[in-house]
N, CA, C and O atoms as a Tripos MOL2 file, in Angstrom:
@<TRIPOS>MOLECULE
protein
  240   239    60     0     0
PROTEIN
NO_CHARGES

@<TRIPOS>ATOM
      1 N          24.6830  156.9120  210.8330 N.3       1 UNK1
      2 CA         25.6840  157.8210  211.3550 C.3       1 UNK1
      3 C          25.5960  159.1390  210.5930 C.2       1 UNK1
      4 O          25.4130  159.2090  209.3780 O.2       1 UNK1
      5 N          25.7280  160.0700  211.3320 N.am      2 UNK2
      6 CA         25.4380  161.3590  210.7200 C.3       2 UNK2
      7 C          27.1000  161.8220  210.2330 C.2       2 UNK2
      8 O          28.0440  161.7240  211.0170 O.2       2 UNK2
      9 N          27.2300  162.2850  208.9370 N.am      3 UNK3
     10 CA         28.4580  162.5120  208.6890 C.3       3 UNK3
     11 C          28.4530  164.5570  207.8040 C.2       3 UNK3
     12 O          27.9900  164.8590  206.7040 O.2       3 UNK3
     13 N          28.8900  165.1620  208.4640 N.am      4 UNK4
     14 CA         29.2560  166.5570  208.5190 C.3       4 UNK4
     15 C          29.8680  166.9910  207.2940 C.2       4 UNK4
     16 O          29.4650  167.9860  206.6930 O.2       4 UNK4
     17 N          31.2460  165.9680  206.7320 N.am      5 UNK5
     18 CA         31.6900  166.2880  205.5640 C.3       5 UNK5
     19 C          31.5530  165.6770  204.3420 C.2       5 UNK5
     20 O          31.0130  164.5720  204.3020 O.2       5 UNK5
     21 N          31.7840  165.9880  203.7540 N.am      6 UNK6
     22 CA         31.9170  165.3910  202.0920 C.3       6 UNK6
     23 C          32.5060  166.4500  201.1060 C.2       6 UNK6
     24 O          32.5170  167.6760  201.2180 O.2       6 UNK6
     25 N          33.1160  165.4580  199.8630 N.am      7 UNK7
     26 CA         33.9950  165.9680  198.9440 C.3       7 UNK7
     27 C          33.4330  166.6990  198.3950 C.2       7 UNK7
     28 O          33.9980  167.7420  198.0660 O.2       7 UNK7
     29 N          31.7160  166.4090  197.9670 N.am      8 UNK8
     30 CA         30.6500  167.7040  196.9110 C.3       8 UNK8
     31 C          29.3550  167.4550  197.6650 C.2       8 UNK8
     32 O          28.7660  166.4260  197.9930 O.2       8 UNK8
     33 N          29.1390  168.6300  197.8120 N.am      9 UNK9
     34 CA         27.7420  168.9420  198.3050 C.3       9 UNK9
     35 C          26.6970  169.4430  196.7910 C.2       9 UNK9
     36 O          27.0930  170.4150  196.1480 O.2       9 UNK9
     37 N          25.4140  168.7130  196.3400 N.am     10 UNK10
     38 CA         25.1890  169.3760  195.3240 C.3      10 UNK10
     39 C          23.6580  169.9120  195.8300 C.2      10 UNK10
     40 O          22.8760  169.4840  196.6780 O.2      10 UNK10
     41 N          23.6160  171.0850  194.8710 N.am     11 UNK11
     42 CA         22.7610  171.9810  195.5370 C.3      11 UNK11
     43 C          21.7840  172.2940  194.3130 C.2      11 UNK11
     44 O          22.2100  172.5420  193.1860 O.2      11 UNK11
     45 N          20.2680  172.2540  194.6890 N.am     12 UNK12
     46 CA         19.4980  172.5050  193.4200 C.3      12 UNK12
     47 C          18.1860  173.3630  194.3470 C.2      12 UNK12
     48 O          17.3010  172.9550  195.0990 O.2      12 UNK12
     49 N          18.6210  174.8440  193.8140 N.am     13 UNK13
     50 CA         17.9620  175.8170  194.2130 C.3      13 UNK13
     51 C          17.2630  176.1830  193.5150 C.2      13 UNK13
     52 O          17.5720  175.9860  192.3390 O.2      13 UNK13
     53 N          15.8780  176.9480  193.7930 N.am     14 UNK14
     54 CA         15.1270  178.4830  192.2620 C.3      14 UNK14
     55 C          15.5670  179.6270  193.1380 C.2      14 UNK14
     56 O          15.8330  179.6990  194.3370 O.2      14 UNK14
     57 N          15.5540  180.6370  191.9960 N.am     15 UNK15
     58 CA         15.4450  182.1720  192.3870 C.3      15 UNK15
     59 C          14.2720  182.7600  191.9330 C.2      15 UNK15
     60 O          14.1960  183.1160  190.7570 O.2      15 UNK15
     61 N          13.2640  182.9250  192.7730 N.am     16 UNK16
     62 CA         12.0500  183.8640  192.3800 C.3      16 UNK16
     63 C          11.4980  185.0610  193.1090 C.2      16 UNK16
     64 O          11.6920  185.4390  194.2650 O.2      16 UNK16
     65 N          10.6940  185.6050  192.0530 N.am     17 UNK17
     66 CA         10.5350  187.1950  193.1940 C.3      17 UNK17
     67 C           9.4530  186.3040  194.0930 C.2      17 UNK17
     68 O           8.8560  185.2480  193.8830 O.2      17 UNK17
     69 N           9.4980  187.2890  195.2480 N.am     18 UNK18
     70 CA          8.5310  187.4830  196.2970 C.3      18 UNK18
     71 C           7.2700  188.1090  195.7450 C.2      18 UNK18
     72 O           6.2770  187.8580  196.4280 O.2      18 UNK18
     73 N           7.0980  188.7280  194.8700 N.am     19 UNK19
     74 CA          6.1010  189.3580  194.3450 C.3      19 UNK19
     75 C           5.1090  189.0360  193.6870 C.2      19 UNK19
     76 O           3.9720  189.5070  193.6850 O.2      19 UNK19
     77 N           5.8170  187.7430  192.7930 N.am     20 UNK20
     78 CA          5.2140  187.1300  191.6660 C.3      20 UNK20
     79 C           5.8290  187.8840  190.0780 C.2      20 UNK20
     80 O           5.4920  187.7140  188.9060 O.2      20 UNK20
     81 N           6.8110  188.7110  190.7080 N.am     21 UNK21
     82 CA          6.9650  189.6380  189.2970 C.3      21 UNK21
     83 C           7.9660  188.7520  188.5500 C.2      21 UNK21
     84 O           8.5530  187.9490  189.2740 O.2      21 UNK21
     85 N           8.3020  188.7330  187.1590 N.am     22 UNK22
     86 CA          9.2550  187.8410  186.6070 C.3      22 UNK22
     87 C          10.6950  188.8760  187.1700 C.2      22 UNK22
     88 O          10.6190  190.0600  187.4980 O.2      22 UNK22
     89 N          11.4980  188.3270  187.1590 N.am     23 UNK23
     90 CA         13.4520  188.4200  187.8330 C.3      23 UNK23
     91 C          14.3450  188.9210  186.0000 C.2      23 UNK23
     92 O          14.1260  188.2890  184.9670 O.2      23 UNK23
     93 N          15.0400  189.8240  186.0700 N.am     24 UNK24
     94 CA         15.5590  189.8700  184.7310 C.3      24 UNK24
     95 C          17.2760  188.8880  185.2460 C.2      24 UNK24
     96 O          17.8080  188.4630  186.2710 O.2      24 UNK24
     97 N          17.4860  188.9350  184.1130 N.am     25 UNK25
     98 CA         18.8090  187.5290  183.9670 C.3      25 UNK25
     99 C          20.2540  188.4260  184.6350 C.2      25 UNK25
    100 O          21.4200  188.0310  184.6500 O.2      25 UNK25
    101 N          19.5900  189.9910  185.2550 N.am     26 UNK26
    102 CA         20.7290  190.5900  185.7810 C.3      26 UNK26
    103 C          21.1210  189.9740  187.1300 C.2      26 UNK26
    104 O          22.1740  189.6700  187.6910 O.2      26 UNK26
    105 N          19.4000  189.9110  187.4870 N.am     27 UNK27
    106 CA         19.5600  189.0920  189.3990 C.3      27 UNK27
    107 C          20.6110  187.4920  189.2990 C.2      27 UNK27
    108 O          21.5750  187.1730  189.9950 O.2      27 UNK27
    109 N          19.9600  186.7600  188.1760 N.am     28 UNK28
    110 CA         20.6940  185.5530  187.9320 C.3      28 UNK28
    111 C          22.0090  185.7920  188.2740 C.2      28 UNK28
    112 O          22.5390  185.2580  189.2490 O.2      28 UNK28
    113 N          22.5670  186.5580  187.5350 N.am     29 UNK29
    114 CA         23.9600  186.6310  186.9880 C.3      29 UNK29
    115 C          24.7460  187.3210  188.5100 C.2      29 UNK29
    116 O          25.8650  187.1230  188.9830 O.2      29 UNK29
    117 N          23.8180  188.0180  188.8860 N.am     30 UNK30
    118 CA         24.5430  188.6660  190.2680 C.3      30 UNK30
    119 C          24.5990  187.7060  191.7170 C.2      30 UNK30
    120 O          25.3100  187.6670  192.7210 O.2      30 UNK30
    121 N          23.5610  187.0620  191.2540 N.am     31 UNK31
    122 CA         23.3880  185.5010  192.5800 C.3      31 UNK31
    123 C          24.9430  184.8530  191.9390 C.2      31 UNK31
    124 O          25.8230  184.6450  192.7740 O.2      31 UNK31
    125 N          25.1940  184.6000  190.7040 N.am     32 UNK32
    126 CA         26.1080  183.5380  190.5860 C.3      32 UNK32
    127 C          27.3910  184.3040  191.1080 C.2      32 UNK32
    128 O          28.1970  183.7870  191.8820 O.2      32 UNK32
    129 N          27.4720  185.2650  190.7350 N.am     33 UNK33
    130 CA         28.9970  186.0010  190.9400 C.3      33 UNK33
    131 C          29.6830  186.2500  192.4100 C.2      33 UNK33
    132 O          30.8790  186.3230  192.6940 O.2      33 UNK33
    133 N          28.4320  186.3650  193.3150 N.am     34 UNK34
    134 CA         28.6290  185.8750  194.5200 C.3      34 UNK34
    135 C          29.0990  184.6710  195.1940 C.2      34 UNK34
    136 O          29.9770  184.5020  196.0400 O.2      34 UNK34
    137 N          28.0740  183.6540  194.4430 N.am     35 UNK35
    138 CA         28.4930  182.3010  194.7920 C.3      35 UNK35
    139 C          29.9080  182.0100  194.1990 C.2      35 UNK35
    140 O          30.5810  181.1620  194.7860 O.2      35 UNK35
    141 N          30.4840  182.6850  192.9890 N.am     36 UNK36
    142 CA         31.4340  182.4750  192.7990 C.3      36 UNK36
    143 C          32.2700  182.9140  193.8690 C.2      36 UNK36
    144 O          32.8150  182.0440  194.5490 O.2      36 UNK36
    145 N          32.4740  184.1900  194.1480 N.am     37 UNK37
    146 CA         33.4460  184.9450  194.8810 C.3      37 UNK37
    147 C          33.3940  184.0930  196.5280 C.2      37 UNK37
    148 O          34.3780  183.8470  197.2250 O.2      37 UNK37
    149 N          32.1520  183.8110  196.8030 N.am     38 UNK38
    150 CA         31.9650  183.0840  198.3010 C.3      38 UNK38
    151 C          32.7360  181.7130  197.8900 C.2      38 UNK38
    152 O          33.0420  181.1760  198.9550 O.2      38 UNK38
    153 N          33.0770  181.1010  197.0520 N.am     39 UNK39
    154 CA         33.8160  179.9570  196.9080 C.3      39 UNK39
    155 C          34.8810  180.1100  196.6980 C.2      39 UNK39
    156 O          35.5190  179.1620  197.1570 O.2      39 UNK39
    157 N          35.5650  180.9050  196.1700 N.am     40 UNK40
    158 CA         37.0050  181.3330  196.0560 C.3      40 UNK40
    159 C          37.6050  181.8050  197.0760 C.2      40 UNK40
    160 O          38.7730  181.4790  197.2870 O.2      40 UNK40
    161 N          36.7640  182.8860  198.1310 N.am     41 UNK41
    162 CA         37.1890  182.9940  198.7990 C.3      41 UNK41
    163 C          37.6050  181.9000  200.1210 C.2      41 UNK41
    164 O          38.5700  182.1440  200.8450 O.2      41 UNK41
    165 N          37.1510  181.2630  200.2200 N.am     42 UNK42
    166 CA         36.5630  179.8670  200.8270 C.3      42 UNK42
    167 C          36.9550  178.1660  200.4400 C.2      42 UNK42
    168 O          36.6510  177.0220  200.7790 O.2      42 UNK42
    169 N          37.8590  178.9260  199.4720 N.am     43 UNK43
    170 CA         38.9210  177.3060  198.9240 C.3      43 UNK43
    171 C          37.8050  176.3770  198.3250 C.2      43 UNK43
    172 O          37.6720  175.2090  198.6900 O.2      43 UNK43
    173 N          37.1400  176.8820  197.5320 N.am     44 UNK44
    174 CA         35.8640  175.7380  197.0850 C.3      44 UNK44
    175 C          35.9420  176.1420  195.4230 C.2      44 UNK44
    176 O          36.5270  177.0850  194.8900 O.2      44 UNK44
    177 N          35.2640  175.2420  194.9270 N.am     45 UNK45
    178 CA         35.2600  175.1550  193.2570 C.3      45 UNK45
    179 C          33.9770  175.1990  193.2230 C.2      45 UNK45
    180 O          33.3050  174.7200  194.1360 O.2      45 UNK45
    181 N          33.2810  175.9630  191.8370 N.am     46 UNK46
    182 CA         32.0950  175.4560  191.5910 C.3      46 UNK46
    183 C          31.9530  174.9180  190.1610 C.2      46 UNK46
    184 O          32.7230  175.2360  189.2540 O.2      46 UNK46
    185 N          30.7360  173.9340  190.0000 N.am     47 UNK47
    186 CA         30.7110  174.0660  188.8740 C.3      47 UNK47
    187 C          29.2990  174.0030  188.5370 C.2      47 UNK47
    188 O          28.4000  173.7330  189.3340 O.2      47 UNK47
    189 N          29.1220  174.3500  186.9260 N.am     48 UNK48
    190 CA         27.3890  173.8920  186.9860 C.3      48 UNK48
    191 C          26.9060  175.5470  186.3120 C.2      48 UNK48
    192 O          27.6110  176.0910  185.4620 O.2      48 UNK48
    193 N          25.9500  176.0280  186.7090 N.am     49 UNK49
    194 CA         25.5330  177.3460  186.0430 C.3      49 UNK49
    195 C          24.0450  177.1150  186.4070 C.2      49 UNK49
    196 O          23.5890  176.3370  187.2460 O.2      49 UNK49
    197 N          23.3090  178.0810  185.4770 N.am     50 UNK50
    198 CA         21.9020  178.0670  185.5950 C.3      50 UNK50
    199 C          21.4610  178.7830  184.4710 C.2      50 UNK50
    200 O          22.1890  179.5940  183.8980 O.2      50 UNK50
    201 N          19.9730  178.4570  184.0190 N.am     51 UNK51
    202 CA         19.1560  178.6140  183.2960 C.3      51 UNK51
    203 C          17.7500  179.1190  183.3620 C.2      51 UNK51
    204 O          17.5240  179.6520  184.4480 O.2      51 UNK51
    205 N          16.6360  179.1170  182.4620 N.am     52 UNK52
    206 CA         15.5890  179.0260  183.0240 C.3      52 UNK52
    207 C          14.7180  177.7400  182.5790 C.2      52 UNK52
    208 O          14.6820  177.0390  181.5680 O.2      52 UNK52
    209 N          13.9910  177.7640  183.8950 N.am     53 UNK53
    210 CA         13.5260  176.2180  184.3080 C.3      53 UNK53
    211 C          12.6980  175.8650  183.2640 C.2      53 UNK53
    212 O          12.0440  176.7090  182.6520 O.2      53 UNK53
    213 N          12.6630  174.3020  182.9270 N.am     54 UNK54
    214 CA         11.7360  173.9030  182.1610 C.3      54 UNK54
    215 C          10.6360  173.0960  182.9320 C.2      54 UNK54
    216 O          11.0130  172.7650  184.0560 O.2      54 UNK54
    217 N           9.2300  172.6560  182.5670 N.am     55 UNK55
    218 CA          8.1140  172.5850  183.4070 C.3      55 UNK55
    219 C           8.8690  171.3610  183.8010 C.2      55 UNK55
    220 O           8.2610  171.3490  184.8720 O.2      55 UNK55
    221 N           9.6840  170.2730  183.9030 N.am     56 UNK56
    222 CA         10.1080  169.0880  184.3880 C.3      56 UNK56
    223 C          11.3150  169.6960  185.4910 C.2      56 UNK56
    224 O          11.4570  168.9600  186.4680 O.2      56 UNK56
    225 N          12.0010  170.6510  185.4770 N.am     57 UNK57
    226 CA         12.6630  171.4510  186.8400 C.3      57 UNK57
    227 C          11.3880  171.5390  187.4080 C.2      57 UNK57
    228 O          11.4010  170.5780  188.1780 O.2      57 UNK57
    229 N          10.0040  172.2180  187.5540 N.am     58 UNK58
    230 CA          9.6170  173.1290  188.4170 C.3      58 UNK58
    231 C           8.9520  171.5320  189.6810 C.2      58 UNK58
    232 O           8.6290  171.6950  190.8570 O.2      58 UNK58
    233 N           8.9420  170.6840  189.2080 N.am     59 UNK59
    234 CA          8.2000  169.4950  189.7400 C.3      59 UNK59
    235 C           8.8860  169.1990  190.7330 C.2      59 UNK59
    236 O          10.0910  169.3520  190.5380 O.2      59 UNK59
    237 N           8.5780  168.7980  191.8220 N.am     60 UNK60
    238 CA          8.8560  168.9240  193.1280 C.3      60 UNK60
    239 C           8.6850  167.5680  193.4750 C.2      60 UNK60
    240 O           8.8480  167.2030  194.6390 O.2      60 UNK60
@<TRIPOS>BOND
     1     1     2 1
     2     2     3 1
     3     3     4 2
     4     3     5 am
     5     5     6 1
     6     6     7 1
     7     7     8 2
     8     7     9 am
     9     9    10 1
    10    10    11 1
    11    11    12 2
    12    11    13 am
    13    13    14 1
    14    14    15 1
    15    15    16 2
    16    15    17 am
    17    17    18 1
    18    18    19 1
    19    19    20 2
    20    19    21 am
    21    21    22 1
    22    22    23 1
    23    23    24 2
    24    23    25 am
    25    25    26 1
    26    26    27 1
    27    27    28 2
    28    27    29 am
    29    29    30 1
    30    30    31 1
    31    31    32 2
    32    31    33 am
    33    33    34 1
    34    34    35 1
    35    35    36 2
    36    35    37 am
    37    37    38 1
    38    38    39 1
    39    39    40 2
    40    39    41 am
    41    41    42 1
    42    42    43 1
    43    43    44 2
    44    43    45 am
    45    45    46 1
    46    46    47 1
    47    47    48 2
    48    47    49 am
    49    49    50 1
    50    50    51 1
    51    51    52 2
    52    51    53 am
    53    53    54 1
    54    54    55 1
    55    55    56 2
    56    55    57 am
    57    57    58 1
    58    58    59 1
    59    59    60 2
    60    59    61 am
    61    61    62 1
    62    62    63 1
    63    63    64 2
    64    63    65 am
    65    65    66 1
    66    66    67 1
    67    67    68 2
    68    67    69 am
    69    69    70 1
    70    70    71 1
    71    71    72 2
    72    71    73 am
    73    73    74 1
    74    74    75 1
    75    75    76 2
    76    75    77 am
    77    77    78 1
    78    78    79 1
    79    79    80 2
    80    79    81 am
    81    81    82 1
    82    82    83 1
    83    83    84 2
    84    83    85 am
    85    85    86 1
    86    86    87 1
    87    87    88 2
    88    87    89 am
    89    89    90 1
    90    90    91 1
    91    91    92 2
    92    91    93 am
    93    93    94 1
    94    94    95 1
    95    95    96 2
    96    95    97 am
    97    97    98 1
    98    98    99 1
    99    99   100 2
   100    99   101 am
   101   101   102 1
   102   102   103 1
   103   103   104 2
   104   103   105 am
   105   105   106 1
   106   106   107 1
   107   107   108 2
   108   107   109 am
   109   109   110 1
   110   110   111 1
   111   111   112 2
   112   111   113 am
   113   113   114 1
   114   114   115 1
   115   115   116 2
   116   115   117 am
   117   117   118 1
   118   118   119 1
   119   119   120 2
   120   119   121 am
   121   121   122 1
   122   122   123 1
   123   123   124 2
   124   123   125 am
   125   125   126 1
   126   126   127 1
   127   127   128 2
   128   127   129 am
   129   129   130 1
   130   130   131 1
   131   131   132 2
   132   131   133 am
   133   133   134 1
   134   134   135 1
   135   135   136 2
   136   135   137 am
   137   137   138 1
   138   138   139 1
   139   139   140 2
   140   139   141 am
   141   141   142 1
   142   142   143 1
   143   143   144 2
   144   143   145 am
   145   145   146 1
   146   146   147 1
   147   147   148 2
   148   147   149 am
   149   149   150 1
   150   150   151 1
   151   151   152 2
   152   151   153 am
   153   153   154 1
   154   154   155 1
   155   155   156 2
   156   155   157 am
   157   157   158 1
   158   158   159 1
   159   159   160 2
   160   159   161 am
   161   161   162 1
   162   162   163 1
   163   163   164 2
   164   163   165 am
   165   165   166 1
   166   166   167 1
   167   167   168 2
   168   167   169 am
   169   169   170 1
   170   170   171 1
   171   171   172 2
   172   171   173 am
   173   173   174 1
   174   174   175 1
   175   175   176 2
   176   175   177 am
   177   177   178 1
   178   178   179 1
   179   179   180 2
   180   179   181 am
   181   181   182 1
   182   182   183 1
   183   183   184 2
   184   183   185 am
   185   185   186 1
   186   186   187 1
   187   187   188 2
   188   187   189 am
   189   189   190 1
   190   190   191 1
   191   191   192 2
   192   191   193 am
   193   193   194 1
   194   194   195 1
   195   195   196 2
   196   195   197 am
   197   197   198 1
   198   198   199 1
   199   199   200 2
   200   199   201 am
   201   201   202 1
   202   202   203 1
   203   203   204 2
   204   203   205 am
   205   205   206 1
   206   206   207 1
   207   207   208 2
   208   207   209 am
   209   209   210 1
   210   210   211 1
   211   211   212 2
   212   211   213 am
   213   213   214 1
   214   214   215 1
   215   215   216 2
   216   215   217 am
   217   217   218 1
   218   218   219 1
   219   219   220 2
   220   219   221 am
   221   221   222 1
   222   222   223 1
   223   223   224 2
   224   223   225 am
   225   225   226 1
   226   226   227 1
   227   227   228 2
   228   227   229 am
   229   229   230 1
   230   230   231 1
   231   231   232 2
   232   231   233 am
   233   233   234 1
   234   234   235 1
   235   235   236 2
   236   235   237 am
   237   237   238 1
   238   238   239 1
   239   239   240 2
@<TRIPOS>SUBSTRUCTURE
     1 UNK1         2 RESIDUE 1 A UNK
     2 UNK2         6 RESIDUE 1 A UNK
     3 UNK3        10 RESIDUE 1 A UNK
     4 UNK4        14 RESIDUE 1 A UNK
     5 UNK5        18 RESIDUE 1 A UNK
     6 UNK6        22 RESIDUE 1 A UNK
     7 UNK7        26 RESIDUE 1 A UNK
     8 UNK8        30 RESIDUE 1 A UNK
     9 UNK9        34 RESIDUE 1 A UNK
    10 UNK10       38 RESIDUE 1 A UNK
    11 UNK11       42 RESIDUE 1 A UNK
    12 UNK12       46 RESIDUE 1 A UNK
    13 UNK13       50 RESIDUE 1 A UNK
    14 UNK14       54 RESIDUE 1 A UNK
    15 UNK15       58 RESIDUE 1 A UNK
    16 UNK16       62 RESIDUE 1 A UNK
    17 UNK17       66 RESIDUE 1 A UNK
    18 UNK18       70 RESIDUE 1 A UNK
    19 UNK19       74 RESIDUE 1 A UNK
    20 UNK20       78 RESIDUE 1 A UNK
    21 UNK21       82 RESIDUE 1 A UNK
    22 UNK22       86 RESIDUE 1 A UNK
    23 UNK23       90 RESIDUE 1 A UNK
    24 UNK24       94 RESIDUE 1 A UNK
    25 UNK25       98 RESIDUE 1 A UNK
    26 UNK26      102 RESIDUE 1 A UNK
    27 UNK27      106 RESIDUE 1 A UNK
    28 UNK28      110 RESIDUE 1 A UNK
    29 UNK29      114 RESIDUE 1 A UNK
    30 UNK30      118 RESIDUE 1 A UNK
    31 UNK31      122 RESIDUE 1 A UNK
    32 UNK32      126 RESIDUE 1 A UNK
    33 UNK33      130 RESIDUE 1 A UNK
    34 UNK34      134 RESIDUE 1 A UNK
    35 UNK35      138 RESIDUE 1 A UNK
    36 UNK36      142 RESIDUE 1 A UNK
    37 UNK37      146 RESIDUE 1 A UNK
    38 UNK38      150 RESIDUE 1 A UNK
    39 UNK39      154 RESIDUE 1 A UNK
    40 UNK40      158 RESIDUE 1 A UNK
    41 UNK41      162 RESIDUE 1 A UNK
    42 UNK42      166 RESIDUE 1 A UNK
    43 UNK43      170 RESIDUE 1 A UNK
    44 UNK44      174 RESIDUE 1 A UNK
    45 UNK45      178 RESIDUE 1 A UNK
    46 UNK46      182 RESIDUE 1 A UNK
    47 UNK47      186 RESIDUE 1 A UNK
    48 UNK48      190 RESIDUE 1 A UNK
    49 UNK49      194 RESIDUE 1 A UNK
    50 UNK50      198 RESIDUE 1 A UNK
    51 UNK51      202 RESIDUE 1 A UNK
    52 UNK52      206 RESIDUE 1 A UNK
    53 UNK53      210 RESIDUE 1 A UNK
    54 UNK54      214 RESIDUE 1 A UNK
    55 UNK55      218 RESIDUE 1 A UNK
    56 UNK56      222 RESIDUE 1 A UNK
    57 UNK57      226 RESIDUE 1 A UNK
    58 UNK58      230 RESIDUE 1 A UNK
    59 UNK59      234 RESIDUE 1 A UNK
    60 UNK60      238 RESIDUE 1 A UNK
C-alpha cells in the first residue's frame, strides 16, 4: 500500500558545484537557512545540520 504521509521524512542529500569547483561553507549555510525558513514557514521542524563528507558519506 502506498502511504503519502508520515510523521518524519529523512532526507540525505550532497551539495556540489556543477563545475567541479569546490562550494565555500557560505553556499552551505545559505541552503540551510532556507530549509530552515521553508519549514517554519510550513509548520515543520528540522533537525540534523551538515558537514563535510567523509569518504564513507560519499559511497553510494
Amino acid at each position: 500500500m502506498n502511504k503519502d504521509t508520515e510523521e518524519v521524512w529523512l532526507f540525505k542529500l550532497f551539495l556540489e558545484s556543477d563545475n567541479g569547483e569546490e562550494l565555500h561553507f557560505k553556499k552551505a549555510n545559505e541552503l540551510m537557512d532556507l530549509i530552515i525558513l521553508w519549514a517554519e514557514k510550513n509548520g515543520c521542524q528540522i533537525g540534523g545540520g551538515y558537514r563535510k563528507p567523509n569518504e564513507k558519506d560519499l559511497e553510494i
